[in-house]
C-alpha positions as CSV (number, residue, x, y, z in Angstrom):
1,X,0.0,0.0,0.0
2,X,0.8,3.8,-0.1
3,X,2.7,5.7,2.9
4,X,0.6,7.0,5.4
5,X,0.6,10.8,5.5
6,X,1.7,12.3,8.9
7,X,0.1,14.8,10.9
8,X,1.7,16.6,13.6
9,X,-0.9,18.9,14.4
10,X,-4.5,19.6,13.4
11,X,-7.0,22.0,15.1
12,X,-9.5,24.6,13.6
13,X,-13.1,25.3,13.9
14,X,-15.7,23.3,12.9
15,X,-19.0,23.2,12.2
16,X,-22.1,20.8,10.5
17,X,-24.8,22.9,9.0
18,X,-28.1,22.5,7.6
19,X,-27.8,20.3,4.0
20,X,-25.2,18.3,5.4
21,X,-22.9,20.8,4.9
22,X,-19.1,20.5,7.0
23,X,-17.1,23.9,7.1
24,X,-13.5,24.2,9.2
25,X,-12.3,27.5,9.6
26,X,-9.2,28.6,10.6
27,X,-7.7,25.5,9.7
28,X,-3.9,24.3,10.9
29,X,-2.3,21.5,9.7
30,X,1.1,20.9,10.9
31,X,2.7,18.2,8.4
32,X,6.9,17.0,8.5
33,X,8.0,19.6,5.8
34,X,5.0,22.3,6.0
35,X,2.0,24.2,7.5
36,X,-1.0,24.4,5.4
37,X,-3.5,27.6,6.9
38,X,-7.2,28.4,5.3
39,X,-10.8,26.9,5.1
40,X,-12.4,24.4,3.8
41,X,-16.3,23.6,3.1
42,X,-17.8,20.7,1.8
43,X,-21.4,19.6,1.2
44,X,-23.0,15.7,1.3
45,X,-26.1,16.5,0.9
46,X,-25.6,18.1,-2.5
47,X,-21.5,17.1,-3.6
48,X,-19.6,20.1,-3.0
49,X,-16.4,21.5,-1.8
50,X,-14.7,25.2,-1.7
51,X,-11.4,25.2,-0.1
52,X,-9.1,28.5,0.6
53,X,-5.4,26.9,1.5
54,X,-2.0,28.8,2.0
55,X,0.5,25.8,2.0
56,X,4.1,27.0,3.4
57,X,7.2,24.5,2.9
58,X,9.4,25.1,6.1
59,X,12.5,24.4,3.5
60,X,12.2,27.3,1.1
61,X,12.5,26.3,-2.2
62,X,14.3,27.9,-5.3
63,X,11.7,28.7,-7.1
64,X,8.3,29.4,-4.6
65,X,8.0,29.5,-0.9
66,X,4.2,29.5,-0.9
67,X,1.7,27.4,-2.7
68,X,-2.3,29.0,-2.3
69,X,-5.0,26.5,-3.7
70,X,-8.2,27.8,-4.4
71,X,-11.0,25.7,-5.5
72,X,-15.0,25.8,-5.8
73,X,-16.5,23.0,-6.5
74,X,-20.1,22.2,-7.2
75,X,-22.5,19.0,-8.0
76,X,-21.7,17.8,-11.4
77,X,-23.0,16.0,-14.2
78,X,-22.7,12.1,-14.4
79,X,-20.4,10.5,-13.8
80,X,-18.6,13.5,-12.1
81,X,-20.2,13.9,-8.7
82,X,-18.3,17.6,-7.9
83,X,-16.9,19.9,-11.0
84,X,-16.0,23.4,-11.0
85,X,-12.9,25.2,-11.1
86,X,-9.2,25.8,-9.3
87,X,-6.1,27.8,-9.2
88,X,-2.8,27.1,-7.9
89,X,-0.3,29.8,-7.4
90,X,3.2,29.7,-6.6
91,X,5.0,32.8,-5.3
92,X,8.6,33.5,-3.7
93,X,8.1,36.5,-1.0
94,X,5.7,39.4,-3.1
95,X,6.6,38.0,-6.3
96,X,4.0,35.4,-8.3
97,X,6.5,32.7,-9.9
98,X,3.8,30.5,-11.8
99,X,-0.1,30.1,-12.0
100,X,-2.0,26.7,-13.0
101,X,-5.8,27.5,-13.4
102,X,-8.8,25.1,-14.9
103,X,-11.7,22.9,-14.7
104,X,-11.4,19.5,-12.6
105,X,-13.8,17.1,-12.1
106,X,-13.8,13.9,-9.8
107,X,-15.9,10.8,-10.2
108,X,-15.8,7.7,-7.9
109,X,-12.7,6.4,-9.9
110,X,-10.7,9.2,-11.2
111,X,-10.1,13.1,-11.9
112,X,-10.4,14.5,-14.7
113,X,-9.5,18.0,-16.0
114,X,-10.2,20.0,-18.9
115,X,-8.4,23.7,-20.0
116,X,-5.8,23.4,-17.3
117,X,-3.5,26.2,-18.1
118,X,0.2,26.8,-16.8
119,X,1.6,30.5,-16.6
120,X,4.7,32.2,-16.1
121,X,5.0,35.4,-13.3
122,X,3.8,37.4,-16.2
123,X,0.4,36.0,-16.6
124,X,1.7,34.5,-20.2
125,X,0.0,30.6,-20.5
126,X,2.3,28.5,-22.2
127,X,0.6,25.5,-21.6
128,X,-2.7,24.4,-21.6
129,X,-3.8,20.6,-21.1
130,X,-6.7,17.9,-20.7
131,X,-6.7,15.1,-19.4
132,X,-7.9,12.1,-16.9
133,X,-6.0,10.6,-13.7
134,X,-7.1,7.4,-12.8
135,X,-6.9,6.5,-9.0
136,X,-9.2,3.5,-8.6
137,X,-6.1,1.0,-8.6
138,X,-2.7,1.1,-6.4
139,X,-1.1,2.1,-10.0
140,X,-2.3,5.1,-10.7
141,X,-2.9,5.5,-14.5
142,X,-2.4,9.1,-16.1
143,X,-3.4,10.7,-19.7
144,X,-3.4,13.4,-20.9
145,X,-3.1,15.9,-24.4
146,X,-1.2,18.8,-24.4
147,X,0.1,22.1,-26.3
148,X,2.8,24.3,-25.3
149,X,2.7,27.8,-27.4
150,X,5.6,30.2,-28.0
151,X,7.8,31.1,-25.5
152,X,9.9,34.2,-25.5
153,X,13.4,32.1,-25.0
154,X,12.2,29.9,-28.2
155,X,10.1,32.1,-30.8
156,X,9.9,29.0,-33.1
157,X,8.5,26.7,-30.3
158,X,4.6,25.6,-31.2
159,X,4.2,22.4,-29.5
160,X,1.6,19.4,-29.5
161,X,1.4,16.1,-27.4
162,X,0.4,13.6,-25.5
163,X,1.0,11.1,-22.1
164,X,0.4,8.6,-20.6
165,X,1.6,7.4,-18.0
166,X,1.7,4.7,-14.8
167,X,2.5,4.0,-11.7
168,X,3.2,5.9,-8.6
169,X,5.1,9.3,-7.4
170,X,7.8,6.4,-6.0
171,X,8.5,5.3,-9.6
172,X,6.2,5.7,-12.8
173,X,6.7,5.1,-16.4
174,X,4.7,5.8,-19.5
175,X,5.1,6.8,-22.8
176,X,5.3,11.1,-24.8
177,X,5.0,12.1,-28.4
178,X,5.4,15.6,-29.3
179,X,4.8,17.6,-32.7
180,X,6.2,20.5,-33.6
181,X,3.7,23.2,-35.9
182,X,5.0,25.7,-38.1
183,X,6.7,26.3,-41.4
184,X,8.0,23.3,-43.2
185,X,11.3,23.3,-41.4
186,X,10.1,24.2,-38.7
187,X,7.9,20.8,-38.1
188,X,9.0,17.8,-36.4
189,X,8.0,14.9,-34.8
190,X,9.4,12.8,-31.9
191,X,8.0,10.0,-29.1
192,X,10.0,8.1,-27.1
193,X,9.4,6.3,-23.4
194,X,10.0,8.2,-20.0
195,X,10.4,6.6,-16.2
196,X,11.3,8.1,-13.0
197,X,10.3,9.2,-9.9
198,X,10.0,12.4,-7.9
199,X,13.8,12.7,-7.4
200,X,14.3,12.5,-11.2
């Protein structure tokens, strides 16, 4: 099975409200490596959730040292129960270092997502992707399609793809193909196999 996660510390208010619905405000989660702050509010009775979470890594990173996740979920259509939409940021002191925003939807076996969009600090999307993640099986299966539009440092760069992929954060594997759009010599195409793990 998976690794447990650890929790040093929990506490926050809570509260059960009429439709089944459970809200914890000024949440505090103390984990080995962070402290996630914010709110979160979810609904049985009706499948919801809206969450407002400041996540702070007590190792600052080279590139962020604060990851906020909003998201606001509602009852979907089948087979999504919840659907609606979230943003990711992730800043280093004042300054924004990279955005993620789109539509994700959960059913009882997997999450999808549709017009997920990665930006740079300058608000500039240079990728946008769909896909499905499949967690109903201790492998987790991943696919997705993806394009990656010009990019200052490569004016020339126009890219389409896809992945798949399988496995777990430990070590995965899978398969990319990528396709380059332009001018005759400007096209290309390439796919080739990929494995790893979170270290590399």
């Amino acid at each position: 099975g998976r690794d447990p996660v650890l929790v040093h510390e929990a506490r926050g208010e809570v509260s059960w409200g009429r439709g089944s619905v459970l809200a914890v405000r000024d949440l505090a989660i103390r984990l080995p490596d962070a402290k996630v702050e914010g709110s979160v509010r979810a609904g049985f009775l009706f499948p919801s959730l809206q969450a407002d979470l400041t996540v702070r890594p007590d190792r600052e990173s080279g590139e962020f040292d604060t990851l906020t996740l909003n998201a606001d979920l509602v009852t979907g259509k089948e087979p999504e129960q919840v659907s609606g939409t979230i943003v990711v940021t992730a800043s280093s002191a004042t300054r924004l270092q990279g955005r993620v925003e789109g539509e994700i939807g959960l059913t009882r076996k997997a999450l999808n997502f549709r017009n997920l969009r990665w930006q740079d600090g300058e608000g500039r999307a240079f990728v946008t992707a769909e896909g499905q993640v499949d967690v109903s099986t201790e492998k987790i299966l991943a696919g997705a399609s993806f394009r990656i539009g010009e990019v200052n440092w490569i004016p020339a760069l126009s890219l389409t793809g896809t992945l798949e992929a399988g496995g777990s954060p430990g070590q995965y594997d899978g398969k990319i193909t990528l396709q380059n759009h332009g001018e005759a010599w400007r096209s290309a195409r390439m796919s080739g196999d990929l494995a790893g793990n979170l270290d590399g």
